[in-house]
Short mmCIF file of the C-alpha atoms (twelve columns), coordinates in Angstrom:
data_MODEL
# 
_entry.id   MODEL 
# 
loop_
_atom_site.group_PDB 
_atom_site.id 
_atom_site.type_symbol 
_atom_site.label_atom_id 
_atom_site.label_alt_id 
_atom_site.label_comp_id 
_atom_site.label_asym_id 
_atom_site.label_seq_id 
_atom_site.Cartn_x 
_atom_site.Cartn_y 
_atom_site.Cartn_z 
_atom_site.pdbx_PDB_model_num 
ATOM 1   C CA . UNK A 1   -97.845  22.300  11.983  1 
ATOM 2   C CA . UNK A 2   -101.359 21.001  11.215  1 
ATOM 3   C CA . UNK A 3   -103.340 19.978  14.390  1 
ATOM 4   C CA . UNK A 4   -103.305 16.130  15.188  1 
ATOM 5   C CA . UNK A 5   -99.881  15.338  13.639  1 
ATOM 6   C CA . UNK A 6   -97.134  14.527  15.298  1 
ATOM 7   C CA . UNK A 7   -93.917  16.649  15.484  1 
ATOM 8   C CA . UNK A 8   -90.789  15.057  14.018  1 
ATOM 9   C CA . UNK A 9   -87.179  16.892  15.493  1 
ATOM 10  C CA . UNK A 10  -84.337  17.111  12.984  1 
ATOM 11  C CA . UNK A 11  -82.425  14.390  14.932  1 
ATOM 12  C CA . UNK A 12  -85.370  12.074  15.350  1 
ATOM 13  C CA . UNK A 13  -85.537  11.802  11.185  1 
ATOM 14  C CA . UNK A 14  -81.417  11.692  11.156  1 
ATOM 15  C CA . UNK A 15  -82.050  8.252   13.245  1 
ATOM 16  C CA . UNK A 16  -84.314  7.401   11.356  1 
ATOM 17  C CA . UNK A 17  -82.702  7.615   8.197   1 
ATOM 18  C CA . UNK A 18  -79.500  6.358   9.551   1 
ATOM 19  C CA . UNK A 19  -77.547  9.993   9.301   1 
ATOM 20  C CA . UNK A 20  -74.634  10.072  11.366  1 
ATOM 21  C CA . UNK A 21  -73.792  14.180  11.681  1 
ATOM 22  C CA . UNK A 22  -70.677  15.222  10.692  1 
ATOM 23  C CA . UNK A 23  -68.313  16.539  13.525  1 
ATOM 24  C CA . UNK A 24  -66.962  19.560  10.939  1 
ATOM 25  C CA . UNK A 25  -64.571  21.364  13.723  1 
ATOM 26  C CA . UNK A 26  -62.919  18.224  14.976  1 
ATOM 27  C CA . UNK A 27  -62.065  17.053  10.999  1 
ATOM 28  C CA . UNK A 28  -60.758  20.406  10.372  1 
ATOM 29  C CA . UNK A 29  -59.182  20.084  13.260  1 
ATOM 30  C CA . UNK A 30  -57.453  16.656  13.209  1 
ATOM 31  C CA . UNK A 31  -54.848  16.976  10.253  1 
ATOM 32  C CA . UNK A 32  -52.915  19.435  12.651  1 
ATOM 33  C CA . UNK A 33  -52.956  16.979  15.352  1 
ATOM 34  C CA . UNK A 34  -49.911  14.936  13.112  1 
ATOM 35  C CA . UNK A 35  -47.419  16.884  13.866  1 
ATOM 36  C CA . UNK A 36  -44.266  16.351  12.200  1 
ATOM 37  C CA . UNK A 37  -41.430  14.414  14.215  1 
ATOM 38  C CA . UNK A 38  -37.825  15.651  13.590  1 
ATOM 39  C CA . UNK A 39  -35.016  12.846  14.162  1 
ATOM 40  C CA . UNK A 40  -33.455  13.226  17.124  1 
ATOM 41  C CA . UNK A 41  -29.437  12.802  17.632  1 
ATOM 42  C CA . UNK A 42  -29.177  13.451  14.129  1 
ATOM 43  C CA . UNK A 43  -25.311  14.567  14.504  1 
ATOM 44  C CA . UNK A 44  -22.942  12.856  16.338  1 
ATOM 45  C CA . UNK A 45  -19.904  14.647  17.111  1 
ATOM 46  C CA . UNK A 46  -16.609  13.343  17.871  1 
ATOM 47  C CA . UNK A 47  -12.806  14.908  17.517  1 
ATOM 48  C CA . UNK A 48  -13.136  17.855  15.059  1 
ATOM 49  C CA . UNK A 49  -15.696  15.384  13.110  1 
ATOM 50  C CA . UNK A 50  -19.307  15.486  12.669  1 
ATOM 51  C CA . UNK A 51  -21.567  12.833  11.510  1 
ATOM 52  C CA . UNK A 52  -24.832  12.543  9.798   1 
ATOM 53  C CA . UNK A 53  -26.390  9.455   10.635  1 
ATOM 54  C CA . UNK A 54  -28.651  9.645   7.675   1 
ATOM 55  C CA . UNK A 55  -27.004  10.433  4.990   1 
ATOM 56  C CA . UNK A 56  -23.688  9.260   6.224   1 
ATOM 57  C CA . UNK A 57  -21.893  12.210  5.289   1 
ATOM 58  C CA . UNK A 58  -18.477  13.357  7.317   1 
ATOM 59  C CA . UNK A 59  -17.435  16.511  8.161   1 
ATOM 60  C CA . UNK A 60  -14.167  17.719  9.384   1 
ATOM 61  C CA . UNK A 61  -13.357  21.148  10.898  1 
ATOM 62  C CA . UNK A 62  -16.479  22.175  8.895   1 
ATOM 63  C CA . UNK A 63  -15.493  20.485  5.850   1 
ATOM 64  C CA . UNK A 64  -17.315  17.886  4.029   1 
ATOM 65  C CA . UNK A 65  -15.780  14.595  3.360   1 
ATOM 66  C CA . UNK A 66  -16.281  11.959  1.250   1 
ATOM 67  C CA . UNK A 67  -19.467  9.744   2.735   1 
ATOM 68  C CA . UNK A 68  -19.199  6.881   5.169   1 
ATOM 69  C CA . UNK A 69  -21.667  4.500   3.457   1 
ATOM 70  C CA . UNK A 70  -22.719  0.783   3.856   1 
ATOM 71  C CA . UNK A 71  -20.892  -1.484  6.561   1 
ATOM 72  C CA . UNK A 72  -18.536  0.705   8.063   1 
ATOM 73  C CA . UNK A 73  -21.396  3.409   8.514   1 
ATOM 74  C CA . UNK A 74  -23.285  0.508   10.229  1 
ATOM 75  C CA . UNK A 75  -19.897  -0.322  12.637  1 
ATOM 76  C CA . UNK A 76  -19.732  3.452   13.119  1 
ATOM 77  C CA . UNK A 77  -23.249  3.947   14.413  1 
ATOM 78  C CA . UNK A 78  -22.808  1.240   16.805  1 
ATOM 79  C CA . UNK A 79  -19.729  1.910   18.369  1 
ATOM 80  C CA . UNK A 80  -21.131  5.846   18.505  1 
ATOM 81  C CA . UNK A 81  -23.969  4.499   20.366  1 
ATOM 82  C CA . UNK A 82  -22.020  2.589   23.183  1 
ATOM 83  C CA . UNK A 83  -18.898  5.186   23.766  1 
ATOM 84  C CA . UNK A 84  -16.647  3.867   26.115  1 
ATOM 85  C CA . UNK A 85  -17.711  0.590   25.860  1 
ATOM 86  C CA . UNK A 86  -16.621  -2.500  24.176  1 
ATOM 87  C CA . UNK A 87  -18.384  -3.629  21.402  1 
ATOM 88  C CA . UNK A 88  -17.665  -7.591  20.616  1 
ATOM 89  C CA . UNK A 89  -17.025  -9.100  17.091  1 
ATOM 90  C CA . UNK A 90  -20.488  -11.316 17.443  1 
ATOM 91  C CA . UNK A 91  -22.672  -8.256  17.986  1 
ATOM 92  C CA . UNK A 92  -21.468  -6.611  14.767  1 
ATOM 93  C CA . UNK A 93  -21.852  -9.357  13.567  1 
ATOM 94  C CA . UNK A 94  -25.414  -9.646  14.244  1 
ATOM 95  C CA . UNK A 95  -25.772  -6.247  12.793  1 
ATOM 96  C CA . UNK A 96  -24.340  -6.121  9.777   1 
ATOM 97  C CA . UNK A 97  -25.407  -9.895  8.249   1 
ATOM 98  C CA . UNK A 98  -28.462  -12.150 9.415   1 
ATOM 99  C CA . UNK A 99  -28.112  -15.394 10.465  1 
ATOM 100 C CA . UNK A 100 -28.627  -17.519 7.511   1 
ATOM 101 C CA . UNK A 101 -25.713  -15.226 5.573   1 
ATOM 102 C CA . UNK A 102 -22.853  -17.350 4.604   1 
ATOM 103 C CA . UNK A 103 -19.754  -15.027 4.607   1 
ATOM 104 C CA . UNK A 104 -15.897  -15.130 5.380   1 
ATOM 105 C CA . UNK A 105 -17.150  -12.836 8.552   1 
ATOM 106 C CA . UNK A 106 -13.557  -12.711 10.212  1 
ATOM 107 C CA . UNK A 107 -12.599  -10.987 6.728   1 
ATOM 108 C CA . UNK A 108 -14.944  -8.807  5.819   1 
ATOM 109 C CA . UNK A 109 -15.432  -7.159  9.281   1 
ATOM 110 C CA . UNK A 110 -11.671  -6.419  9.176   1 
ATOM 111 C CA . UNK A 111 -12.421  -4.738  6.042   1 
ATOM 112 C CA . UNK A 112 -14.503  -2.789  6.632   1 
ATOM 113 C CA . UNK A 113 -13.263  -1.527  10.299  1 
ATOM 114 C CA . UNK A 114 -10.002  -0.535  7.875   1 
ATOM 115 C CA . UNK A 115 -11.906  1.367   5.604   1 
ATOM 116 C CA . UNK A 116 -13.819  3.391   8.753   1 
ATOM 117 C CA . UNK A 117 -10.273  4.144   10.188  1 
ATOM 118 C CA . UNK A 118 -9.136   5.077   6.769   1 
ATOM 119 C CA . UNK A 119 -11.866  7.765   6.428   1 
ATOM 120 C CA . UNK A 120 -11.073  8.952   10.138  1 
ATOM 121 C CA . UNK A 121 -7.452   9.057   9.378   1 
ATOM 122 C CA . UNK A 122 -7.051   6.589   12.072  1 
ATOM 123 C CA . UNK A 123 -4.530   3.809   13.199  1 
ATOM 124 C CA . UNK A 124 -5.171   0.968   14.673  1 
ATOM 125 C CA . UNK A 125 -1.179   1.324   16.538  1 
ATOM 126 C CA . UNK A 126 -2.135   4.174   17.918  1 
ATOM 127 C CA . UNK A 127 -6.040   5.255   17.849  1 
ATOM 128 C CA . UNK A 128 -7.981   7.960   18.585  1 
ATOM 129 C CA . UNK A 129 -11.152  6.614   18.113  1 
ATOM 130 C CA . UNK A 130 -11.447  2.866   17.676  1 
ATOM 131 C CA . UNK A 131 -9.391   1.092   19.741  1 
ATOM 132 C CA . UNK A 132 -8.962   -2.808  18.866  1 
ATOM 133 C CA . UNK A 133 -9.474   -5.204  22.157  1 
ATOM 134 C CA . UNK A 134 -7.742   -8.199  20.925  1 
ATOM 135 C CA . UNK A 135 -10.022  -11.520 20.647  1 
ATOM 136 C CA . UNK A 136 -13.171  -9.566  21.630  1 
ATOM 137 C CA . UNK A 137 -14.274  -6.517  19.854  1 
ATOM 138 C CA . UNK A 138 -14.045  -2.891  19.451  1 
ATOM 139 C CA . UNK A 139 -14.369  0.551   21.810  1 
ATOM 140 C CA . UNK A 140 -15.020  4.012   20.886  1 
ATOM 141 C CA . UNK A 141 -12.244  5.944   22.830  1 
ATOM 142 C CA . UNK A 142 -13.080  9.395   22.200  1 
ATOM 143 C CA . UNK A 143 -15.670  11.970  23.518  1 
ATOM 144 C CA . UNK A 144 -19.209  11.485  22.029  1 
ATOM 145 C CA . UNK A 145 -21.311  14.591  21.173  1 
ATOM 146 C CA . UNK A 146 -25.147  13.507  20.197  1 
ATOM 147 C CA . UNK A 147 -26.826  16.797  18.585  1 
ATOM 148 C CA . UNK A 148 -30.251  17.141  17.581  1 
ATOM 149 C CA . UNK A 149 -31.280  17.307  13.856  1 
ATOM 150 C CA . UNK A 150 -32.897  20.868  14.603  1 
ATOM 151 C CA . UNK A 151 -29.738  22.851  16.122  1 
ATOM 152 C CA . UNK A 152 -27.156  22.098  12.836  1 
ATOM 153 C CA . UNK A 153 -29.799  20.650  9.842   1 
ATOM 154 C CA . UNK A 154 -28.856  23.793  7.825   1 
ATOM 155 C CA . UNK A 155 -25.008  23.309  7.289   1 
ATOM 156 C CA . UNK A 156 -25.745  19.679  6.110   1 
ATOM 157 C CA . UNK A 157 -28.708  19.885  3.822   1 
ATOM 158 C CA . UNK A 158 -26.666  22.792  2.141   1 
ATOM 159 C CA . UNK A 159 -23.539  20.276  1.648   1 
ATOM 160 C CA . UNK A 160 -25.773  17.376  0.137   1 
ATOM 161 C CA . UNK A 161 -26.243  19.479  -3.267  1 
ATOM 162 C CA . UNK A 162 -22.552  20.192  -4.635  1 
ATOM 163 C CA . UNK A 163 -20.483  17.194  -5.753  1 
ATOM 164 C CA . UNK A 164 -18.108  15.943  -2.859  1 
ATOM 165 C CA . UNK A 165 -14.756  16.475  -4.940  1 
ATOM 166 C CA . UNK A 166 -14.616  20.493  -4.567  1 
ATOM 167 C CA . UNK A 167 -14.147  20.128  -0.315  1 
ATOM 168 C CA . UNK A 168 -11.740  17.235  -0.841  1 
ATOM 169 C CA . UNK A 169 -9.428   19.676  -3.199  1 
ATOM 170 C CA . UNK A 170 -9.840   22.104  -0.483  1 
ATOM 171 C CA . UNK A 171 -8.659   20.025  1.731   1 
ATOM 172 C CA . UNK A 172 -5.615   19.007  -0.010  1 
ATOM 173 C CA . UNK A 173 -4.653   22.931  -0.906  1 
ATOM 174 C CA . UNK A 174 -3.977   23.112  3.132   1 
ATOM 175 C CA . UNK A 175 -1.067   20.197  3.478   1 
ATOM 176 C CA . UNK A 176 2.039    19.057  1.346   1 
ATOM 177 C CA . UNK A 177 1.287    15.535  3.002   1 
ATOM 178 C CA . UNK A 178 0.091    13.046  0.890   1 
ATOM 179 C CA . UNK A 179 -3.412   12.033  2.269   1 
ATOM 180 C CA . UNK A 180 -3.292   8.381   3.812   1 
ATOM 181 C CA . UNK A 181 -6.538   7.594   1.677   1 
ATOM 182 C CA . UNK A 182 -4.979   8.293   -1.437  1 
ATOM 183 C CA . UNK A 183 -2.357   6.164   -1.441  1 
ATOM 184 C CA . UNK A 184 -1.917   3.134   -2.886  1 
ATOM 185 C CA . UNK A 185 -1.296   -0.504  -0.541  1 
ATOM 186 C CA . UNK A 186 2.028    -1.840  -0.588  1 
ATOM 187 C CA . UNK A 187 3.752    -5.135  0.539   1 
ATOM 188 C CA . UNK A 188 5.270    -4.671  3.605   1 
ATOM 189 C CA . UNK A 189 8.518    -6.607  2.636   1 
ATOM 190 C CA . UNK A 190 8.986    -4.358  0.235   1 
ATOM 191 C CA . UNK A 191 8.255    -1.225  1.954   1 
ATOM 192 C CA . UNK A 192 10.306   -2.500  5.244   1 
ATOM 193 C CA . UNK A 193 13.592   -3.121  2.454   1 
ATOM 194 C CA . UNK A 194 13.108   0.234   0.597   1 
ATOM 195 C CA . UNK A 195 13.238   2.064   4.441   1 
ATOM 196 C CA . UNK A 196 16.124   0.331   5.337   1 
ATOM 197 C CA . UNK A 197 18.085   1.449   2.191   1 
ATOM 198 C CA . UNK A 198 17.332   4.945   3.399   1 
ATOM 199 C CA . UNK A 199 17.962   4.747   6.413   1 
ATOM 200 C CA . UNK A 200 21.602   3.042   5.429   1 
ATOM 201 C CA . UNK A 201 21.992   6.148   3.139   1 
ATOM 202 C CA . UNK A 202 21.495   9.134   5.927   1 
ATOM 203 C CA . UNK A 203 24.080   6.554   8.218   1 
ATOM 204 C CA . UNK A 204 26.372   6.398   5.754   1 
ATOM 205 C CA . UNK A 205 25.723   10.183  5.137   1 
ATOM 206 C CA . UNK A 206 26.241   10.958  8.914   1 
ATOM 207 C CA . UNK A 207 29.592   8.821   9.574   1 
ATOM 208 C CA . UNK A 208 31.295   9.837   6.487   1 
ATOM 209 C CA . UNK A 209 31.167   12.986  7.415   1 
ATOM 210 C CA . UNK A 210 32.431   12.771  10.959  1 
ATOM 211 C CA . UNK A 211 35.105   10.741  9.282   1 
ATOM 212 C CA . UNK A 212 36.193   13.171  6.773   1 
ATOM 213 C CA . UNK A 213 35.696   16.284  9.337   1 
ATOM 214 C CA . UNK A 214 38.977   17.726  8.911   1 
ATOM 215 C CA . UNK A 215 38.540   17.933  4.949   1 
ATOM 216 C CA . UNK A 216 35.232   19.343  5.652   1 
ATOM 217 C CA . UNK A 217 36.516   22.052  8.176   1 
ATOM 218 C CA . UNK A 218 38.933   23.238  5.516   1 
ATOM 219 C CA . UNK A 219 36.463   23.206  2.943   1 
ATOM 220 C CA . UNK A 220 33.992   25.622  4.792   1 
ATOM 221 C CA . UNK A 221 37.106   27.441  6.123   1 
ATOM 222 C CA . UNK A 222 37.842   28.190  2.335   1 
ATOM 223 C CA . UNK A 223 34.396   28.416  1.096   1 
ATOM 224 C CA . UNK A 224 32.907   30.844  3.883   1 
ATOM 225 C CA . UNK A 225 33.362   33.736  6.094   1 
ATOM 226 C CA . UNK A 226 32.200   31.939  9.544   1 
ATOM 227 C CA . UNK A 227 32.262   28.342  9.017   1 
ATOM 228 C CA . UNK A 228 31.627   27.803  12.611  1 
ATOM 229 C CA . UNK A 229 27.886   28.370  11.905  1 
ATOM 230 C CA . UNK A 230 28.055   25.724  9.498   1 
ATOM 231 C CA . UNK A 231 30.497   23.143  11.134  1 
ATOM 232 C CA . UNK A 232 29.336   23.012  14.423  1 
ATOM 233 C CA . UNK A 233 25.500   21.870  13.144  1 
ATOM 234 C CA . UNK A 234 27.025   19.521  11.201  1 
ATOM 235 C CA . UNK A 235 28.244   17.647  13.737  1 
ATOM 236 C CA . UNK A 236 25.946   18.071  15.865  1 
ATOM 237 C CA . UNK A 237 23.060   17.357  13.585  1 
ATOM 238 C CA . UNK A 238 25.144   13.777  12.718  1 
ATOM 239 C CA . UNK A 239 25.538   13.117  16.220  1 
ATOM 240 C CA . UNK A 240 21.875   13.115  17.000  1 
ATOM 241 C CA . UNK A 241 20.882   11.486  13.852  1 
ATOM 242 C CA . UNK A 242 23.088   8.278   13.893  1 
ATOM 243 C CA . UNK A 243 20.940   6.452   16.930  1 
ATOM 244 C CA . UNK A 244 17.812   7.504   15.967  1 
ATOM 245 C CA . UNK A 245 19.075   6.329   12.112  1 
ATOM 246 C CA . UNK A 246 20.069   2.770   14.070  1 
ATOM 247 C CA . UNK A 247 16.754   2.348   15.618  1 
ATOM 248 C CA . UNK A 248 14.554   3.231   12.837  1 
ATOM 249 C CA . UNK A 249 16.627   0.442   10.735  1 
ATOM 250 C CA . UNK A 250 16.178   -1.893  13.345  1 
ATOM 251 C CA . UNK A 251 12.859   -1.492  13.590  1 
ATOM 252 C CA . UNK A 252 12.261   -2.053  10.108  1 
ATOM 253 C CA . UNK A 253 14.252   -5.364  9.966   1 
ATOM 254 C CA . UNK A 254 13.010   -7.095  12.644  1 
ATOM 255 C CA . UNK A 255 9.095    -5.840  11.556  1 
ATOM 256 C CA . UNK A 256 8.253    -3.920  14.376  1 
ATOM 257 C CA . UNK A 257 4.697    -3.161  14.393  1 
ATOM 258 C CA . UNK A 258 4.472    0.065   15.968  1 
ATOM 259 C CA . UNK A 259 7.128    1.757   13.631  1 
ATOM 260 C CA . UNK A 260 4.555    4.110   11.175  1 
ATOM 261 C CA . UNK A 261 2.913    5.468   14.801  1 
ATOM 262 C CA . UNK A 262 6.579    6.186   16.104  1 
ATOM 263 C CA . UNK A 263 7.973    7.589   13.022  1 
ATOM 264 C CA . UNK A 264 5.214    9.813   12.499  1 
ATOM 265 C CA . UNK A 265 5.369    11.451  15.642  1 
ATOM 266 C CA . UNK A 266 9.345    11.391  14.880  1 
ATOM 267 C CA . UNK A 267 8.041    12.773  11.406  1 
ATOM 268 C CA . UNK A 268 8.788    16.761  12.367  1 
ATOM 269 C CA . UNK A 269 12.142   16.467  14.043  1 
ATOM 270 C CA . UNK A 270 13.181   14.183  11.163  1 
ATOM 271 C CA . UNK A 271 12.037   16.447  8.526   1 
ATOM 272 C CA . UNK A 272 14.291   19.240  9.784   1 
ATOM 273 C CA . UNK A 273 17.141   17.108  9.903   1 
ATOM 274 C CA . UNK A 274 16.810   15.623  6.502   1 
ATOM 275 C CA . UNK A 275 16.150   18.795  5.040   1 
ATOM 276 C CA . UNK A 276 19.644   20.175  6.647   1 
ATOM 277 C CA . UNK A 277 21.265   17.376  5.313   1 
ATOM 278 C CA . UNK A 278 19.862   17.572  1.948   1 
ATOM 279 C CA . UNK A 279 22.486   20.044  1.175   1 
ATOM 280 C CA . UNK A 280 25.561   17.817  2.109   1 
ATOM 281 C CA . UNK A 281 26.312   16.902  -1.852  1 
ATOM 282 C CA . UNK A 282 27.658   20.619  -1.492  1 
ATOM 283 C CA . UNK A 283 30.503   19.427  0.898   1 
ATOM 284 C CA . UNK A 284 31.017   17.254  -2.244  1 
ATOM 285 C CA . UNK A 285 31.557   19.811  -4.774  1 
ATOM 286 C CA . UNK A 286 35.429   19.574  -5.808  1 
ATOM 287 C CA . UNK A 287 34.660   16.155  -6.397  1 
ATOM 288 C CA . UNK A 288 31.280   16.110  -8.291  1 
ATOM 289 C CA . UNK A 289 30.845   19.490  -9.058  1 
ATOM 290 C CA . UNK A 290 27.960   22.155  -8.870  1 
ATOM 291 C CA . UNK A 291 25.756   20.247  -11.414 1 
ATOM 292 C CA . UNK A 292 25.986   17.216  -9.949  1 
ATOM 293 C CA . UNK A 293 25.277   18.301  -6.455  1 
ATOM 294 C CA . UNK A 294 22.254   20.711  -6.993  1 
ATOM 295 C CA . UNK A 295 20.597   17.669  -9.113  1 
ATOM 296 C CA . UNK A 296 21.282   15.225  -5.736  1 
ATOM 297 C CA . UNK A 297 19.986   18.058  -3.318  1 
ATOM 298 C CA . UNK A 298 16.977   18.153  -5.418  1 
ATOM 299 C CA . UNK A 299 16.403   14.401  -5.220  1 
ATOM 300 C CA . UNK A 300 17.453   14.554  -1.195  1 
ATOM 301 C CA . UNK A 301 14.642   17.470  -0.978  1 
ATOM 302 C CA . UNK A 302 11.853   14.240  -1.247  1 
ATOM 303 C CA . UNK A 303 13.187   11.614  0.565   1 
ATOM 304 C CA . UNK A 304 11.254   12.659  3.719   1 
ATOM 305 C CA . UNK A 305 8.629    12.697  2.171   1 
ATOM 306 C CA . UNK A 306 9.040    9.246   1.048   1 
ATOM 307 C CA . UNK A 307 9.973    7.704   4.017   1 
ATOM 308 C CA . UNK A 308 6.255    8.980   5.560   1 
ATOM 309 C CA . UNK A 309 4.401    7.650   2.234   1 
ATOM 310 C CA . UNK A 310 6.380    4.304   2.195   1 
ATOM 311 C CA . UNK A 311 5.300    3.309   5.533   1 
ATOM 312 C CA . UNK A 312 1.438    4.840   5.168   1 
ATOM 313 C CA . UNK A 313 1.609    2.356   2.131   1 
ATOM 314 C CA . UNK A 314 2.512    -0.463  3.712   1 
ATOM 315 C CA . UNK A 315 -0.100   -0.178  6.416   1 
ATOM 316 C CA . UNK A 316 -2.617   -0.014  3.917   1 
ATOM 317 C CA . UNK A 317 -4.329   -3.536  2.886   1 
ATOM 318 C CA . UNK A 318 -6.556   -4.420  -0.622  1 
ATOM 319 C CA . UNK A 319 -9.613   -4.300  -0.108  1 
ATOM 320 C CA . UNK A 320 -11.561  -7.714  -0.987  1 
ATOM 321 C CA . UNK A 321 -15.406  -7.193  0.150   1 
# 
């Protein structure tokens, strides 16, 4: 520095030129101050199911199935939300359309609650999850898990990539049943008169019998070695099965509305019994011979089967969004 001028700092010529210094370690520093926020209660779990609230998709027992999507996702999330409690018709409705939406609301709310119990496998007779409070709303009755994203995100991500038809074949390897999704709706007058017919064949079934029990005693007599093992479940098979044949034909007649939920529970006792009685054309066979009788056994094999579908039909309802 020459003597007689004046000394000029570094920062006194950065204010002077209007240079602002650059704060280098709190830049480098400040991307990894956004750290990344994981949603929270990503899962709910309920029942054996688990639920994805983003992508909507369902799992069962560890198996995916087919995705909840659009309006009944939306009812599902907010009865999940309030457990317990009831959730009216006007706040769903609030949800799911805005205020200046003209819709037939009563309709398609009904809809779509049917399609969310169809994909839980649920009844509105007798629920396990949403349970109907008549003239007001809706309730989640079960036990509501919430997990976070970060404890199960693995299992889902994984199931997004494959198509979801493999896990529903899965599915269907492990029951005989006829899934309650799959099958077609059905008028209910004609499901109620196709019952009744077979009910009115297993009574007719069960009182011929017991009419004709002394023929039938000498035809096992003949035909076996102990007919006693034979004879004596006959009639007491018969026995059992003429009320509960009367009160599943009343029921259907007069329209009662809890019959599917009370045959289904019925559904294992009954299949025994039908399946015993399946091989009655064999009592038969001087009359109608072996042909006849193994081709009538064969067709008796599937009525129990029927009976279940029938009424799953005829709970069902088309779908008009």
């Amino acid at each position: 520095m020459w003597p007689g001028t004046a000394y000029i700092s570094p920062e006194m010529l950065a204010v002077k030129c209007n240079i602002h210094p650059v704060d280098t370690r709190h830049s480098a520093e400040e991307p990894q101050n956004v750290p990344e926020s994981p949603i929270q209660n990503r899962f709910f779990r309920f029942g054996t199911y688990e639920l994805d609230i983003v992508s909507g998709e369902l799992r069962k027992d560890g198996k995916t199935r087919p995705r909840i999507q659009g309006q009944p996702l939306e009812i599902l999330l907010d009865l999940l939300d309030h457990p317990g409690e009831v959730v009216t018709r006007e706040e769903l409705r609030q949800r799911l359309w805005p205020a200046d939406t003209f819709v037939d609301y009563d309709h398609s709310l009904n809809t779509a609650v049917n399609k969310l119990r169809e994909a839980l496998n649920d009844s509105a007779d007798n629920p396990r999850f949403i349970q109907t409070i008549p003239r007001r709303g809706y309730r989640f009755v079960a036990p509501v898990e919430k997990i976070a994203g970060a404890t199960t995100s693995a299992k889902p991500e994984t199931a997004r990539n494959p198509s979801p038809v493999p896990p529903v074949d899965n599915e269907a390897h492990t029951t005989m049943l006829s899934d309650p999704r799959e099958l077609p709706p059905a008028s209910r007058p004609v499901v109620r008169f196709l019952f009744s017919l077979i009910q009115v064949m297993y009574f007719c079934f069960y009182v011929i019998s017991l009419a004709s029990v002394h023929r039938v005693d000498e035809f096992l007599s003949r035909e076996l070695h102990h007919p006693a093992w034979v004879f004596i479940p006959l009639l007491v098979t018969a026995s059992i099965g003429i009320p509960i044949r009367l009160y599943l034909l009343s029921a259907a007649l007069f329209g009662y509305s809890g019959l599917t939920s009370r045959f289904l529970k019925l559904f294992p006792v009954l299949f025994l019994l039908d399946e015993l009685w399946a091989l009655s054309p064999f009592l038969a066979i001087d009359q109608i011979g072996a042909g006849m009788a193994l081709a009538v056994t064969a067709a008796l094999l599937y009525v129990p089967f029927s009976q279940r579908s029938l009424l799953l039909m005829g709970e069902k309802r088309p779908t008009h969004v």
